[in-house]
MMTF fields as JSON, N, C-alpha, C and O atoms, coordinates in Angstrom:
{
  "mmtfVersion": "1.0.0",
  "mmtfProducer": "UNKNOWN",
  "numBonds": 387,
  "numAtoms": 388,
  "numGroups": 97,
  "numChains": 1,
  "numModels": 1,
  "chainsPerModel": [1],
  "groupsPerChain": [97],
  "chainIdList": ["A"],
  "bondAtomList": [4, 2, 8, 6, 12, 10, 16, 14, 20, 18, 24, 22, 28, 26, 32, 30, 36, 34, 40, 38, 44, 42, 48, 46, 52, 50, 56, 54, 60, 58, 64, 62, 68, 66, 72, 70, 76, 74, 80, 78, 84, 82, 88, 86, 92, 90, 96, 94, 100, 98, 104, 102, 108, 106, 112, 110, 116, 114, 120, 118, 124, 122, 128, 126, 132, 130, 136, 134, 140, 138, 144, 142, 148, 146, 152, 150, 156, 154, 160, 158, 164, 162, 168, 166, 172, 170, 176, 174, 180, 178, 184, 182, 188, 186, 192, 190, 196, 194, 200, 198, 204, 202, 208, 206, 212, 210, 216, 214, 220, 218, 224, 222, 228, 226, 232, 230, 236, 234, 240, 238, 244, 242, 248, 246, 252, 250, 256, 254, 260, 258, 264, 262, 268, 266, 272, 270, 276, 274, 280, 278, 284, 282, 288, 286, 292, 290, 296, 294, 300, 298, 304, 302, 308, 306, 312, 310, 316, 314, 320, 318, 324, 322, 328, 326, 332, 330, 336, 334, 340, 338, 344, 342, 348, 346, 352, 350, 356, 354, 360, 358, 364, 362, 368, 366, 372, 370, 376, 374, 380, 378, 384, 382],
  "bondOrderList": [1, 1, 1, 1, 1, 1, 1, 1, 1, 1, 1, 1, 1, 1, 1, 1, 1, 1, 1, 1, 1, 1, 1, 1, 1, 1, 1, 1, 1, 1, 1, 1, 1, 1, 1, 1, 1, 1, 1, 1, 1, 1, 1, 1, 1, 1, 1, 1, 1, 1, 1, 1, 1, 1, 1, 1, 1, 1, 1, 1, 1, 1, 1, 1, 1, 1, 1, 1, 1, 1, 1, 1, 1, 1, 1, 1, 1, 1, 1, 1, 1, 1, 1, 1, 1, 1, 1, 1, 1, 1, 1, 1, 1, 1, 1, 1],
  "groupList": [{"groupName": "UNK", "atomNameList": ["N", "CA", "C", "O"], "elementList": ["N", "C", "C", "O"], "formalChargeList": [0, 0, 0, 0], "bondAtomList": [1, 0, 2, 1, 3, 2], "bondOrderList": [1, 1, 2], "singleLetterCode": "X", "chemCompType": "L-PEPTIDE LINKING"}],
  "groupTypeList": [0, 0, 0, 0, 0, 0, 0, 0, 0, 0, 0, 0, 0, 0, 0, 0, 0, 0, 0, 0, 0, 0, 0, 0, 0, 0, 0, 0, 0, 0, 0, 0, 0, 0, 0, 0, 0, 0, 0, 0, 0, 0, 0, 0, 0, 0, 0, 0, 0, 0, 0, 0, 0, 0, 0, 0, 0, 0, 0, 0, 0, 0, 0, 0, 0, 0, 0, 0, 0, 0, 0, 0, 0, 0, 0, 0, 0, 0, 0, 0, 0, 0, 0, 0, 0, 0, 0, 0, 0, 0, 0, 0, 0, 0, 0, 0, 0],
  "groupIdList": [1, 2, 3, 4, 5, 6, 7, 8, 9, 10, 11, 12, 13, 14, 15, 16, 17, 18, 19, 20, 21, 22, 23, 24, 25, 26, 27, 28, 29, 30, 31, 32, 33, 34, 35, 36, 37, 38, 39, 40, 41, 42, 43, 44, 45, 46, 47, 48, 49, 50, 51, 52, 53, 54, 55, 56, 57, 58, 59, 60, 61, 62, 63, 64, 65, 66, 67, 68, 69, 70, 71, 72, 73, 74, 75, 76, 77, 78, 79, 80, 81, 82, 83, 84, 85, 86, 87, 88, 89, 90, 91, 92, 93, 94, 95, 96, 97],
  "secStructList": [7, 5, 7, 7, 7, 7, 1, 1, 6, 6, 7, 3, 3, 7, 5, 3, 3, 3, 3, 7, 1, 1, 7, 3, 3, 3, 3, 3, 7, 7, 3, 3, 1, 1, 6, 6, 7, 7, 7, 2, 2, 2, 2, 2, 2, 2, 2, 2, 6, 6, 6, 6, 2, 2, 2, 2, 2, 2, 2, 2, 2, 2, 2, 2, 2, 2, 2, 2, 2, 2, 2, 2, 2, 2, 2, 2, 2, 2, 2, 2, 2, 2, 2, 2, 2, 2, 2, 2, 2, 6, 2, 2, 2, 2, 2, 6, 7],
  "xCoordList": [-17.972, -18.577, -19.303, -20.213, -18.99, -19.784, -20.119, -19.532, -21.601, -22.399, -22.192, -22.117, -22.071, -21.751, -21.824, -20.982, -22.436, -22.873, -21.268, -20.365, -21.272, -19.774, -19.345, -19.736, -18.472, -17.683, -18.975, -19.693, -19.403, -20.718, -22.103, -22.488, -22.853, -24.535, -24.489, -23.817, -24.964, -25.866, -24.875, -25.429, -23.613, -23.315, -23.541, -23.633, -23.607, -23.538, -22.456, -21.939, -22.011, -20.591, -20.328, -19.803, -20.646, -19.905, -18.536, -17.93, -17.947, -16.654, -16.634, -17.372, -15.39, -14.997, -13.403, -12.753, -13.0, -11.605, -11.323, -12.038, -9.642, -8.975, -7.767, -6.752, -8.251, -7.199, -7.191, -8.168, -5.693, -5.333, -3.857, -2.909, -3.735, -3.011, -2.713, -1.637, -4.018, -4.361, -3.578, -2.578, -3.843, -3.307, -4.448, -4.921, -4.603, -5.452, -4.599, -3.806, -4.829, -4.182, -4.707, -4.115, -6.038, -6.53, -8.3, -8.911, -8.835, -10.358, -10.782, -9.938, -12.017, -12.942, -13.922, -14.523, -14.136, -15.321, -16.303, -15.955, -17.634, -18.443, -19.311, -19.631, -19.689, -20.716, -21.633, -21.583, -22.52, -23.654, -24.381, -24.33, -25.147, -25.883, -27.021, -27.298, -27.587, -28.671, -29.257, -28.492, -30.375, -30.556, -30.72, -31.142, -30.248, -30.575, -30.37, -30.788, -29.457, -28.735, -28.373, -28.517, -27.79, -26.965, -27.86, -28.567, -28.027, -29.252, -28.253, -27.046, -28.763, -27.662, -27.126, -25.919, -27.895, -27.019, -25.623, -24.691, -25.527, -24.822, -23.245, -22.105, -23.998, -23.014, -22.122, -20.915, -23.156, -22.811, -21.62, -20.734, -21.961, -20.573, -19.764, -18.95, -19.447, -18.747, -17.873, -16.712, -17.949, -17.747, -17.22, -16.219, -17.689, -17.216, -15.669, -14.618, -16.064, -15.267, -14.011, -13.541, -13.557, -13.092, -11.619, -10.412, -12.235, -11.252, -10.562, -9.751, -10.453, -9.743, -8.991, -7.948, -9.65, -9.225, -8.024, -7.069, -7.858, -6.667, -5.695, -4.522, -6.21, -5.25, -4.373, -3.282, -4.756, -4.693, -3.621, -2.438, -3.875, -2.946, -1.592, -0.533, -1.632, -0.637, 0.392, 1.561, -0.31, 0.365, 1.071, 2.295, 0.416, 1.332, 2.702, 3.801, 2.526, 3.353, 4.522, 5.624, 4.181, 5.308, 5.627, 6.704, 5.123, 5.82, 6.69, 7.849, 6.015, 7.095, 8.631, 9.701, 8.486, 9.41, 10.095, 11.178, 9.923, 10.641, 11.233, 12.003, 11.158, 11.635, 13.132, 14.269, 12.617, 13.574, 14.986, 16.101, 14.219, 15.535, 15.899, 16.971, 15.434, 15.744, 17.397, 18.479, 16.824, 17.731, 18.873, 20.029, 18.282, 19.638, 20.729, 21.881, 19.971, 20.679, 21.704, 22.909, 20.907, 21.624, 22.835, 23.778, 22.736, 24.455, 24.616, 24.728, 24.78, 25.225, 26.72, 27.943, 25.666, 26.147, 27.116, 27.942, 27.132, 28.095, 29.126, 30.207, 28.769, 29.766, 31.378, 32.576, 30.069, 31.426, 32.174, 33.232, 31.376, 31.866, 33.414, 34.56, 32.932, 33.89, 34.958, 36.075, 34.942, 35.786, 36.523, 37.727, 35.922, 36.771, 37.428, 38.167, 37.605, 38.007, 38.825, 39.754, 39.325, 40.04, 41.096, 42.293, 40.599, 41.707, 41.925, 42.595, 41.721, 42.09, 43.073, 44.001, 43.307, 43.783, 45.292, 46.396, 44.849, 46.117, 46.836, 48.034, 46.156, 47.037, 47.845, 48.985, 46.916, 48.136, 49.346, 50.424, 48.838, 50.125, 51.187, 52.136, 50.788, 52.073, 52.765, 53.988, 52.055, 52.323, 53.543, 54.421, 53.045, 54.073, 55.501, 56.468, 55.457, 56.559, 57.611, 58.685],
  "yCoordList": [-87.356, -86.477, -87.343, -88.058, -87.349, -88.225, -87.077, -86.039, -87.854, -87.057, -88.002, -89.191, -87.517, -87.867, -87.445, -86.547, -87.501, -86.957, -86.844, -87.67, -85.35, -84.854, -85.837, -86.933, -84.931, -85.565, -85.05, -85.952, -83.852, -83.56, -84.143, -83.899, -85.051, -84.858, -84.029, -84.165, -83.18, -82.195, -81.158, -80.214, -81.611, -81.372, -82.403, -83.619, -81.891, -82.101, -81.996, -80.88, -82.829, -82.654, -83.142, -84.247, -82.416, -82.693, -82.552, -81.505, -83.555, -83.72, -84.153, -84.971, -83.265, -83.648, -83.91, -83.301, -84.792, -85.051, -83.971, -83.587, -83.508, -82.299, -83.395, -83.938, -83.45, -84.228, -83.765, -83.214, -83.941, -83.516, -83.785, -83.3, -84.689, -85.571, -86.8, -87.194, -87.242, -88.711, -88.289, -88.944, -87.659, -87.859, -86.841, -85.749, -87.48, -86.788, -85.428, -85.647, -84.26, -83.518, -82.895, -82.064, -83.425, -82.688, -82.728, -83.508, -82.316, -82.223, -80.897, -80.079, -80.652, -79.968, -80.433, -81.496, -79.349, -80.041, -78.672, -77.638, -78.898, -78.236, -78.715, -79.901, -77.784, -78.105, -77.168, -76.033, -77.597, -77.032, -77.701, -78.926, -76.878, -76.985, -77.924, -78.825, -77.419, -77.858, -79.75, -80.407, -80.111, -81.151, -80.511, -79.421, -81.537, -80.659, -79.985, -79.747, -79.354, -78.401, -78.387, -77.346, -79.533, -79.153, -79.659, -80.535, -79.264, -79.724, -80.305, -80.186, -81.027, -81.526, -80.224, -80.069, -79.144, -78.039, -77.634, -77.345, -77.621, -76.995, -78.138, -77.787, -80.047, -80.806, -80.383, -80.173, -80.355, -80.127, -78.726, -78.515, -78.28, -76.865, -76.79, -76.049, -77.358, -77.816, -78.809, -78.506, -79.982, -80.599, -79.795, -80.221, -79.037, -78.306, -76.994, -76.708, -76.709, -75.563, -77.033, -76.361, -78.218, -78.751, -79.08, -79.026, -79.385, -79.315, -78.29, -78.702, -76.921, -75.92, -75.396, -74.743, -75.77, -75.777, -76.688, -76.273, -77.941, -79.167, -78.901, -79.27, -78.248, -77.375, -76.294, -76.103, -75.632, -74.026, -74.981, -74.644, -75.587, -76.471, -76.94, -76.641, -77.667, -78.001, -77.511, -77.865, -76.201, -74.995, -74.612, -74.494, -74.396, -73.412, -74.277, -73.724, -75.863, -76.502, -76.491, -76.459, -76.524, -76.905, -75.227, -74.92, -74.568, -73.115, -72.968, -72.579, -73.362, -73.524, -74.257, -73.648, -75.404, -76.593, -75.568, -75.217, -75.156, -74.281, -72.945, -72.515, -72.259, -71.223, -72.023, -71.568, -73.24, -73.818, -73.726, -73.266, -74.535, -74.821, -73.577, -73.416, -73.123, -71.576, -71.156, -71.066, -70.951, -70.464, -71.248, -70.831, -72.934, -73.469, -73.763, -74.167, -73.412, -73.53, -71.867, -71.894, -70.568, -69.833, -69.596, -68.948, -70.416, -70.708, -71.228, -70.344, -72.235, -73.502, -72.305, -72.176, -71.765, -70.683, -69.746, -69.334, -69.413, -68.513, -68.845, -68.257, -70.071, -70.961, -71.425, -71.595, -71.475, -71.676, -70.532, -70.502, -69.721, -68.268, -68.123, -68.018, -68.163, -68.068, -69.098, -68.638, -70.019, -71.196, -70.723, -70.522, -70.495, -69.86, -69.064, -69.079, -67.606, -66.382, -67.262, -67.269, -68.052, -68.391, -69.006, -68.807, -69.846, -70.184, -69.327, -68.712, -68.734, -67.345, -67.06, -67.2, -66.43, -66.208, -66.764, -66.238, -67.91, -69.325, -69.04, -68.782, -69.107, -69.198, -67.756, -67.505, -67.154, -65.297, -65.28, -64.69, -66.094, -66.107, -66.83, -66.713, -67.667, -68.729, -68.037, -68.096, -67.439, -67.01, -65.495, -65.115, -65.053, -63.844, -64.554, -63.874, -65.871, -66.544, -66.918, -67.488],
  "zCoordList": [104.376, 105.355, 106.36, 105.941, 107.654, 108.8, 109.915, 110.221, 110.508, 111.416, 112.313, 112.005, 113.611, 115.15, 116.041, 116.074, 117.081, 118.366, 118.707, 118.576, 119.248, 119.72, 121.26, 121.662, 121.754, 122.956, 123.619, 124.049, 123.786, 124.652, 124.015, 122.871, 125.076, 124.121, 123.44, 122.418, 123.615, 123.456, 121.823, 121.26, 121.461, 120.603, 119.225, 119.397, 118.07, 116.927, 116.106, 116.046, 115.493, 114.953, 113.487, 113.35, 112.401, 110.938, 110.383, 110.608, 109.635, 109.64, 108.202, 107.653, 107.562, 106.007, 106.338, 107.187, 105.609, 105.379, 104.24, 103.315, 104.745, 104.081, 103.046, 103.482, 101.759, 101.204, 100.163, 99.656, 99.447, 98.738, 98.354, 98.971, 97.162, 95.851, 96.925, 97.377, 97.157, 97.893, 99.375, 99.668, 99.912, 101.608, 102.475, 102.162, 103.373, 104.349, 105.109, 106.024, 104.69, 105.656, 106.834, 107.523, 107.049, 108.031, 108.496, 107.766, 109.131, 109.406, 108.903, 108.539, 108.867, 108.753, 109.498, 109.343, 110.591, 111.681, 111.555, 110.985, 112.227, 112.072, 113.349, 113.433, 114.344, 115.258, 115.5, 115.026, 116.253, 116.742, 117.765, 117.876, 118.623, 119.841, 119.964, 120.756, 118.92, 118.244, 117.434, 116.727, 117.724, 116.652, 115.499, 115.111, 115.037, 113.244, 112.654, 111.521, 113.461, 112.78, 111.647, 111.006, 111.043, 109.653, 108.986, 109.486, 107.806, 106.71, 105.599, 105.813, 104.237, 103.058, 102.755, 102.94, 102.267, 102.327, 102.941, 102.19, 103.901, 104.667, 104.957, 105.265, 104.615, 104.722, 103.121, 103.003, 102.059, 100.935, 100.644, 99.817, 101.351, 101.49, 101.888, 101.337, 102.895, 103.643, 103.062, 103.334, 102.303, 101.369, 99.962, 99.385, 99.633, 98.82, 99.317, 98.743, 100.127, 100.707, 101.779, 102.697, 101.89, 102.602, 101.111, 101.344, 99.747, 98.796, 98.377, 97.547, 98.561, 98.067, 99.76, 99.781, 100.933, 101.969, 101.95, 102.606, 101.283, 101.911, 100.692, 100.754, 99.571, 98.444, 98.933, 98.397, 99.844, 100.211, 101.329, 101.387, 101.769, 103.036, 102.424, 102.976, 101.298, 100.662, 100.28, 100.43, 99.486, 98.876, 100.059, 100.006, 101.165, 102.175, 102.384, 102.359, 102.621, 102.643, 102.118, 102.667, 100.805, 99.615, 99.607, 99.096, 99.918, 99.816, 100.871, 100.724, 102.31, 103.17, 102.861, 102.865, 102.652, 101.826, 100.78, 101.248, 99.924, 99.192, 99.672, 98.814, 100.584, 101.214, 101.922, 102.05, 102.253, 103.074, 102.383, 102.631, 101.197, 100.402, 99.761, 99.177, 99.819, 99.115, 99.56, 98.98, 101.054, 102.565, 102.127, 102.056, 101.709, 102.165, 101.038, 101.201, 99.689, 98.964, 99.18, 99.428, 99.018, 99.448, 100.102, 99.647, 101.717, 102.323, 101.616, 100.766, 101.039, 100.195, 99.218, 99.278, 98.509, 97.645, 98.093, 97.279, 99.076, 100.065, 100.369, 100.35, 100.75, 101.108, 100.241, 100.468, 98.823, 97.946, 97.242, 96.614, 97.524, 97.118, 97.994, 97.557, 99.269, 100.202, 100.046, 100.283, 99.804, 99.461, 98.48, 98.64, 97.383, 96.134, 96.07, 95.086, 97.299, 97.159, 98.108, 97.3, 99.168, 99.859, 98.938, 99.146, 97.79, 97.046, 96.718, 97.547, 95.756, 95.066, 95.352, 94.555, 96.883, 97.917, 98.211, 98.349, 98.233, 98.513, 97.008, 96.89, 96.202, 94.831, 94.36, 93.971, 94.554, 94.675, 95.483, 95.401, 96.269, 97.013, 97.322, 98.098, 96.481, 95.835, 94.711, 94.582, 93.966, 93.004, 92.994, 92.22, 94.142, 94.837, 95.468, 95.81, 95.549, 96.475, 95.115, 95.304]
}
């Protein structure tokens, strides 16, 4: 968690790294107008709420990633369906000759 005067003075800026099974996926920023704003409290939650946040990130990921393959195994599957009824096809009709 690091404290840093934002791109503006006059801002305040707290920042947690979003990681999760060792890779950074992301920020967690937090500002305010104010000095002083953030107290240990508030870094401390933030910190807390930044690990089930870069979990919740992941998940969407690998769920995305799995839909994918879902799709693609699906054609995949169609595909040979269709392939097969084409032989099928070819071979009935040798078989009529």
């Amino acid at each position: 968690m690091g404290r840093f005067q934002g791109v503006f003075p006059s801002t305040l800026v707290a920042v947690c790294s979003l990681v999760a099974s060792q890779q950074v996926l992301g920020l967690l920023s937090l500002g305010d107008t104010h000095a002083q704003a953030f107290t240990q409290e508030h870094l401390r939650l933030a910190k807390s709420l930044a690990i089930p946040a870069a979990v919740a990130i992941q998940n969407a990921r690998l769920y995305e990633q799995a839909e994918i393959f879902r799709a693609e195994l699906e054609q995949r599957l169609a595909d040979l369906d269709q392939a097969q009824k084409e032989l099928r096809e070819v071979q009935q009709g040798r078989e009529l000759t």
